[in-house]
C-alpha positions in Angstrom: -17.7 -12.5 53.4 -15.8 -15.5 51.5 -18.9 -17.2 51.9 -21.5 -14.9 50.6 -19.1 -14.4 47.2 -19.2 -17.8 47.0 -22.7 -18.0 47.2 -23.1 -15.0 44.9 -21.2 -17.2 42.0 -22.7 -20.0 42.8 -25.9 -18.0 42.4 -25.2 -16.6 39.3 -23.7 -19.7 37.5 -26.5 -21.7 38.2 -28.6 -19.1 36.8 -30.0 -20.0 33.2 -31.0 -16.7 32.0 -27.3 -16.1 30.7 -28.0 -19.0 28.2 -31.4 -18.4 27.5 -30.5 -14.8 26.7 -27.5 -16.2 24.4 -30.7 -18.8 23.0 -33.1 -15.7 22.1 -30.4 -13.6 20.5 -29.4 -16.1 18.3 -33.4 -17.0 17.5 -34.0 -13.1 17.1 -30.7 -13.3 14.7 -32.3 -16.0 12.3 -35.7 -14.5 12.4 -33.7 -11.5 10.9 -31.8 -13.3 8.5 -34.9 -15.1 7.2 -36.5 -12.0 6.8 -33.9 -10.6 4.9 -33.6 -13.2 2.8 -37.3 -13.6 1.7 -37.1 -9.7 0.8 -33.8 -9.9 -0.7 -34.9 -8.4 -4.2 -36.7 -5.6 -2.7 -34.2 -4.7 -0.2 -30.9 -4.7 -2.5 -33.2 -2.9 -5.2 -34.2 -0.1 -2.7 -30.6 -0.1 -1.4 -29.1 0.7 -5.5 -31.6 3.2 -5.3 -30.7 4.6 -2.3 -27.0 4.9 -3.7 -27.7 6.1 -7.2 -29.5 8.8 -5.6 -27.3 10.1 -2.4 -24.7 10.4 -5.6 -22.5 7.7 -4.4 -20.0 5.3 -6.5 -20.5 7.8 -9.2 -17.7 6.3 -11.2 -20.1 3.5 -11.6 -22.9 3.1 -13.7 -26.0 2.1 -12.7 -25.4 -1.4 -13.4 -22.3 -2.2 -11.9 -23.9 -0.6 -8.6 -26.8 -3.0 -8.5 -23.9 -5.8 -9.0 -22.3 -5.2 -6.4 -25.1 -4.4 -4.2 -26.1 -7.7 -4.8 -22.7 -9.3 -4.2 -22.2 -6.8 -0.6 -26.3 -8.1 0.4 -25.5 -11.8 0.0 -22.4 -11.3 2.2 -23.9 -9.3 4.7 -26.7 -11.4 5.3 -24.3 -14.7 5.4 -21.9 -12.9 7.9 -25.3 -12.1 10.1 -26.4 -15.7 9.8 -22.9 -17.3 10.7 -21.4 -14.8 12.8 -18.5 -15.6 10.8 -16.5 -12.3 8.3 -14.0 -13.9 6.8 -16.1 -14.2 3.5 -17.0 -10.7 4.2 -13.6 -9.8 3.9 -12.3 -11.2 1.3 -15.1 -10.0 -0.5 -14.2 -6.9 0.9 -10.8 -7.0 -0.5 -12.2 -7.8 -4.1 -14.0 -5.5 -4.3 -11.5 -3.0 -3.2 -9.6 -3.6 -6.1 -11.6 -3.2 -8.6 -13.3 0.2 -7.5 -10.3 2.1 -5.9 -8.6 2.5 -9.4 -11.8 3.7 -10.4 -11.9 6.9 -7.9 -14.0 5.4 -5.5 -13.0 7.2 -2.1 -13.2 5.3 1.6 -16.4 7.8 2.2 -18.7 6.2 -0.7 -17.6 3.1 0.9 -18.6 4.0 4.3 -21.7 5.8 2.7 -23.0 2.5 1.0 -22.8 0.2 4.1 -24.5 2.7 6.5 -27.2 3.2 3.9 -27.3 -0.5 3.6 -27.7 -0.5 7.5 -30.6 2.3 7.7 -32.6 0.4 4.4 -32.5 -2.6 6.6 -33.4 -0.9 9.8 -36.5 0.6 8.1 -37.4 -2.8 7.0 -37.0 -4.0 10.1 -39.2 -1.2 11.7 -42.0 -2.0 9.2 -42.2 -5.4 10.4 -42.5 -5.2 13.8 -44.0 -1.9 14.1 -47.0 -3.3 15.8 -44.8 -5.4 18.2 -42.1 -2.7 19.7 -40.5 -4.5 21.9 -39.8 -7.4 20.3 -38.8 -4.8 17.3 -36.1 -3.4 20.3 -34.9 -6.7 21.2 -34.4 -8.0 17.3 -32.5 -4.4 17.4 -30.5 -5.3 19.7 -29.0 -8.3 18.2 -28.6 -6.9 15.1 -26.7 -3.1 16.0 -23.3 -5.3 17.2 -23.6 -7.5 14.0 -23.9 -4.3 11.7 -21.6 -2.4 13.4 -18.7 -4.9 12.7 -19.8 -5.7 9.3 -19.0 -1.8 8.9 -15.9 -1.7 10.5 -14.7 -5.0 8.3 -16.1 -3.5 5.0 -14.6 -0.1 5.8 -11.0 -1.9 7.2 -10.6 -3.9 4.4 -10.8 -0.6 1.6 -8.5 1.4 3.6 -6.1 -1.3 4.1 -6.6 -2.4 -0.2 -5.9 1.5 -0.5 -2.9 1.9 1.6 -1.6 -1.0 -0.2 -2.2 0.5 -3.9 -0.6 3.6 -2.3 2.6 2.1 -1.1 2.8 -0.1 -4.9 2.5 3.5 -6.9 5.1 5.1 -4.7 7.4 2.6 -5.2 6.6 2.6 -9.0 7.3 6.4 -8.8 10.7 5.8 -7.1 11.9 3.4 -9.7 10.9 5.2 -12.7 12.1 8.5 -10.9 15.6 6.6 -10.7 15.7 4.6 -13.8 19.7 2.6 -14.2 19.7 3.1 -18.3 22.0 0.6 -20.2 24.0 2.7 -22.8 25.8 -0.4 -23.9 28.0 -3.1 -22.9 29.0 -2.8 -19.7 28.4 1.0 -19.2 25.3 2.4 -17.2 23.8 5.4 -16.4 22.5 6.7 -13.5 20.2 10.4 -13.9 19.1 11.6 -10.6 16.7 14.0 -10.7 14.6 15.4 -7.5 14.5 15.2 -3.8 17.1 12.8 -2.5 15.2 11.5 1.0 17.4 8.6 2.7 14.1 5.8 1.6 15.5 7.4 -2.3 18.9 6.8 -1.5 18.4 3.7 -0.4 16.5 2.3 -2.9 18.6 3.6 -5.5 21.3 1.9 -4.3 19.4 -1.4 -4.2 18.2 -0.8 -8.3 22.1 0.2 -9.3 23.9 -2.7 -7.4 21.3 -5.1 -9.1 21.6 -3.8 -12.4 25.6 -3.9 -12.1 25.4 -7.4 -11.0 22.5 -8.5 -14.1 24.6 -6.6 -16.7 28.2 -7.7 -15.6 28.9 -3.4 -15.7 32.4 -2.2 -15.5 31.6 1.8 -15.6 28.7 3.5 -14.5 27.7 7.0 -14.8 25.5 8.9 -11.7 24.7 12.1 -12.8 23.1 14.8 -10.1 22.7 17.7 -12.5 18.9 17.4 -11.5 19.8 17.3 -7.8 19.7 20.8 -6.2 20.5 20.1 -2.4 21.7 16.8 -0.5 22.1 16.7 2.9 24.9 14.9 4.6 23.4 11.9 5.7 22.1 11.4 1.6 25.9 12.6 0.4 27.8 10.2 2.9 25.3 7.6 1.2 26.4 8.6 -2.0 29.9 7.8 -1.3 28.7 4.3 0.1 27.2 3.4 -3.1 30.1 4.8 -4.6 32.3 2.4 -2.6 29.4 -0.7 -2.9 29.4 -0.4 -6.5 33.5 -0.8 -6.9 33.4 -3.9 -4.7 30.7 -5.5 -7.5 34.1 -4.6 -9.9 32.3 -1.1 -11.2 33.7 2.1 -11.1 31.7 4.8 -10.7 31.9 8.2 -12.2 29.8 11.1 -10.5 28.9 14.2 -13.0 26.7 17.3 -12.5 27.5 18.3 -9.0 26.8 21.4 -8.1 28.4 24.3 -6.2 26.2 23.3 -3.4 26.8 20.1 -2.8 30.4 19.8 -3.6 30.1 22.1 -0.9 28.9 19.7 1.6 31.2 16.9 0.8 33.6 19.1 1.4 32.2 20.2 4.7 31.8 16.5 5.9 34.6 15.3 5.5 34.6 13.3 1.8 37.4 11.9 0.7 37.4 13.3 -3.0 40.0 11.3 -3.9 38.1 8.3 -3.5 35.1 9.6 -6.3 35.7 10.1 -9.7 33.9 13.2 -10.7 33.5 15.2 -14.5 31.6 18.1 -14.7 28.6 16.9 -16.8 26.9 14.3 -18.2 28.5 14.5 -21.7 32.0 14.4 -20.3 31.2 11.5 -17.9 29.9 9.1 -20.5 33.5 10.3 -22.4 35.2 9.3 -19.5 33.3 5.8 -19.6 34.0 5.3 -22.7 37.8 5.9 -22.3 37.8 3.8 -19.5 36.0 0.5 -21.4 38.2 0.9 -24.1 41.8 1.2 -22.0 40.3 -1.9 -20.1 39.9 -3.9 -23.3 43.0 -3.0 -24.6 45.0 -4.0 -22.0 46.5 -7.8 -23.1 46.4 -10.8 -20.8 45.7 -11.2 -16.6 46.1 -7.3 -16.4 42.7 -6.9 -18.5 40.5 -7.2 -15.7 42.1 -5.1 -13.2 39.8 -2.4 -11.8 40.6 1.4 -13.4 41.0 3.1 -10.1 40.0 7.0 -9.5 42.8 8.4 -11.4 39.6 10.5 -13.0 39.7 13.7 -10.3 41.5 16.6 -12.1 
């Protein structure tokens, strides 16, 4: 039996049809690229067409389309010719850019390259028509190329896509949690909205920075806008609370409601350790006091830290 496999590979690497196969595909390969270079204007004229009127890229006008037609045909063809996609996809990504702010949707993307794919196809059928199975074997090489010039030109918008996606949300979440400067040394925090722990956290991150950048001595969160917070978001709360005084910032908390004094009560908070005022108003009072008892106190003393002698 050892024998006969051996034999069997033996056979079969000594066989030449595996390379000669490898030889055709790649002739069949160049005899399509040559073809579609030498009908490149009718081809990519056929193909704007062919967009314009299945209503694609409609955000577009006409000549935009045949642009980038023309840009998406020259890289096609070069990724068939080379076998290579990394043009292809950085192409890809460019072009991402500039049409996903304009409403272009992952569908008209995926629309264009398959109609890209049948214009070609019919081309290809018009040309060998008289000679089918060399028309199947040109086929052949070509369906594997086209298929993963879709995928890449369908991978790289969704990927350009999620990317814009995640940059917007962030935007959102800063400008939903803006740190205001009031003046020297005082900011203020407004919270409005769903407090998720990826909120939390960032805020955090935006009110230690801006504590460190503007050397602040009081800050000012107010949660008026907040209606629930869970415990995991309150016992944050307290940690930024806790973060901030170790920059050398007190922090006074205004606007809590019924509800979630409630649950920092129920797990456990240490109100002692938070300096809280009913609303906004009487929290930037409170500041206020605070920066002015600091700068009146004379000598070493001036820069001691005001406590949380606010609670009453």
């Amino acid at each position: 039996m050892e024998t006969k496999k051996s034999m069997s590979v033996s056979t079969r690497a000594s066989d030449p049809s595996a390379g000669a196969l490898t030889e055709s595909s790649a002739g069949l390969l160049r005899e399509l690229v040559a073809h579609l270079r030498q009908n490149r204007t009718q081809l990519r004229e056929e193909w704007a067409r062919r967009i314009t009127r299945a209503e694609l890229l409609t955000a577009m006008t006409e000549e935009e389309i045949f642009a980038e037609a023309t840009a998406v045909y020259d890289n096609y063809v070069e990724a068939l010719e080379t076998g290579t996609f990394e043009a292809l996809q950085a192409y890809s990504r460019r072009l991402s850019e500039r049409i996903i702010p304009r409403g272009v949707e992952t569908d008209e993307v995926v629309g264009i390259v398959l109609l890209l794919r049948d214009v070609l196809a019919r081309s290809l059928f018009n040309k060998y028509q008289d000679n089918v199975e060399k028309l199947n074997r040109i086929l052949d090489s070509y369906e594997p190329a086209a298929n993963r010039i879709a995928n890449t030109v369908a991978v790289g918008f969704v990927e350009e896509r999620e990317r814009i996606i995640r940059q917007q949300q962030e935007a959102i979440r800063e400008l939903s949690t803006p740190v205001l400067q009031v003046r020297e040394r005082l900011l203020i925090l407004p919270i409005i909205g769903v407090i998720d722990p990826q909120r939390a956290r960032q805020l955090t991150e935006q009110l230690l920075r801006a504590i460190r950048a503007n050397r602040a001595k009081v800050v000012v969160i107010d949660v008026t806008g907040v209606a629930a917070m869970d415990s995991g978001v309150a016992n944050h709360l307290v940690q930024t609370v806790e973060a901030s005084r170790l920059l050398g910032a007190t922090v006074i908390v205004t606007g809590l409601s019924p509800e979630i004094a409630q649950t920092l009560v129920t797990i456990g908070v240490d109100l002692s350790e938070m300096a809280t005022v009913g609303d906004l108003q009487g929290g930037i009072e409170e500041a206020e006091r605070l920066l002015a008892d600091r700068a009146a106190i004379p000598g070493p003393q001036a820069g001691r830290e005001p406590g949380t002698e606010l609670n009453r």
